[in-house]
C-alpha positions in Angstrom: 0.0 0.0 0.0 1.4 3.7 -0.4 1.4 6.6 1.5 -1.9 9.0 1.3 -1.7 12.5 0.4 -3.7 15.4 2.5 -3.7 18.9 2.5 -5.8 21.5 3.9 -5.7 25.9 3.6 -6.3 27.3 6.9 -6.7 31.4 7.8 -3.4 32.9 8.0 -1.8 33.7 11.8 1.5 34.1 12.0 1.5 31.6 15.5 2.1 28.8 12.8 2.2 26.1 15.5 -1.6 27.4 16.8 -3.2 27.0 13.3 -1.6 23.4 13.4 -3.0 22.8 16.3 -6.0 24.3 16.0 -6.4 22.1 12.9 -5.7 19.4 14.6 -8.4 19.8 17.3 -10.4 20.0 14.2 -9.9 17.3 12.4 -9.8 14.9 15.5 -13.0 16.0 17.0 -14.7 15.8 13.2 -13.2 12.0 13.3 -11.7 12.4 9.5 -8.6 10.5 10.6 -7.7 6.7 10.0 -8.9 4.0 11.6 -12.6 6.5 11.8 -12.1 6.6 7.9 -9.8 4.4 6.2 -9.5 6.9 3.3 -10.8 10.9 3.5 -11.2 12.6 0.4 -9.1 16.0 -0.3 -10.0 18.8 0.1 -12.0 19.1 3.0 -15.2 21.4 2.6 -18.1 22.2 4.6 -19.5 18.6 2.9 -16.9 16.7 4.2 -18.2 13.7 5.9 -18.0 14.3 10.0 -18.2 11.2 11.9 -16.6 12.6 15.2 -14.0 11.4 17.0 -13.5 7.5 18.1 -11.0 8.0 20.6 -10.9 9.8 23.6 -7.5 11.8 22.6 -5.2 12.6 19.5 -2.5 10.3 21.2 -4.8 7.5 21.6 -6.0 7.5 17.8 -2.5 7.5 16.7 -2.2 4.4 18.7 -4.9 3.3 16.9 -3.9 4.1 13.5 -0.8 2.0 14.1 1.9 1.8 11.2 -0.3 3.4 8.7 -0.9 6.8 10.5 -4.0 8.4 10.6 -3.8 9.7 7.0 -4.2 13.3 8.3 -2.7 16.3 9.7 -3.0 14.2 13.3 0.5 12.8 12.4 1.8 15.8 12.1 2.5 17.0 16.0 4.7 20.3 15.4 6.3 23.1 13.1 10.3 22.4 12.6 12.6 24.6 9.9 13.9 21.4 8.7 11.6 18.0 7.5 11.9 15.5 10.4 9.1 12.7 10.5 5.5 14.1 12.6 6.4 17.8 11.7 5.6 20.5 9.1 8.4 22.8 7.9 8.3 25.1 5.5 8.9 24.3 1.5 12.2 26.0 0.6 12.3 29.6 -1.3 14.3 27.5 -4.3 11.4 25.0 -4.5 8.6 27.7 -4.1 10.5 29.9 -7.1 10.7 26.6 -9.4 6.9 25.5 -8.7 5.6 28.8 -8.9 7.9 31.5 -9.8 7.5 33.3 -6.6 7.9 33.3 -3.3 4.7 34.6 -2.6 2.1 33.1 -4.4 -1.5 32.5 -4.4 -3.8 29.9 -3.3 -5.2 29.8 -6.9 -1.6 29.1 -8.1 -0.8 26.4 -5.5 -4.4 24.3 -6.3 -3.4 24.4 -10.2 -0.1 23.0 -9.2 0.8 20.4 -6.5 4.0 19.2 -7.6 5.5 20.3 -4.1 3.7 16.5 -3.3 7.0 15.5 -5.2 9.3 17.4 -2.3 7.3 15.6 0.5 8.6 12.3 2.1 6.4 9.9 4.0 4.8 10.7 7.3 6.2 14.4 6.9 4.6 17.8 6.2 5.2 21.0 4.6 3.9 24.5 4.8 3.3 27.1 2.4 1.9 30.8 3.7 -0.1 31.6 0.5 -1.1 35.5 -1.0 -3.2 37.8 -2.0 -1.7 41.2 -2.6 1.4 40.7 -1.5 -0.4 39.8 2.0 -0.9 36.6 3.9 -3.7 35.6 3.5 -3.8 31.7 4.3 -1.6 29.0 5.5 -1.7 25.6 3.1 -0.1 22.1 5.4 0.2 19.4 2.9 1.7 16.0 3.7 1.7 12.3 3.0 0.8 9.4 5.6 3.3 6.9 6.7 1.2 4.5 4.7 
């Protein structure tokens, strides 16, 4: 089996490691984590099914999830400047300037190319603060499951 891709655009705050978590807290208490859904369909929208959570914590659906992960941002537990496994950092300048031709750019130019997928090992994240006039606007965490 491979790893599973997710990604989801949060409201920009510059307290990177609250809008994880925040997302987090989210996510778990919507239940759209593995084993609650083996597979959740990307992107997440107000339609998105909504089970709730089947575990009484984050830590103890991770348990749950065992080798696979829970195939969301639950496996991701904090914001590094370098990739490291359960951690979203944030994708390099060079790699932004090659996918996009800025440093800066736009949620509408990030959906029409996710390549950065290609720059992503499994059971990591990455981060990308996204604009609109030359503001932030929105945070986008993408990553891939363990498997």
């Amino acid at each position: 089996m491979g790893a599973h891709p997710y990604w989801y655009f949060e409201a920009y705050d510059p307290d990177l490691g609250a809008v994880l978590e925040k997302l987090r807290q989210r996510e778990f208490k919507a239940g759209r984590y593995n084993p609650v859904m083996r597979f959740i369909e990307f992107p997440i929208t107000p339609q998105s099914p909504s089970p709730g959570a089947r575990h009484s914590s984050i830590e103890k659906a991770l348990k749950a999830s065992e080798a696979d992960g829970t195939r969301s941002i639950l496996d991701i537990s904090k914001i590094a400047d370098e990739p490291a496994d359960y951690t979203a950092s944030p994708l390099p300048d060079d790699v932004l300037e090659r996918l996009f031709g800025t440093t800066k750019p736009t949620r509408a130019t990030v959906e029409e190319n996710m390549e950065f997928f290609e720059d992503i090992e499994r059971g990591q994240a990455i981060y990308i603060v996204l604009y609109e006039n030359d503001r932030p606007t929105e945070i986008l965490f993408a990553g891939y499951s363990f498997d």
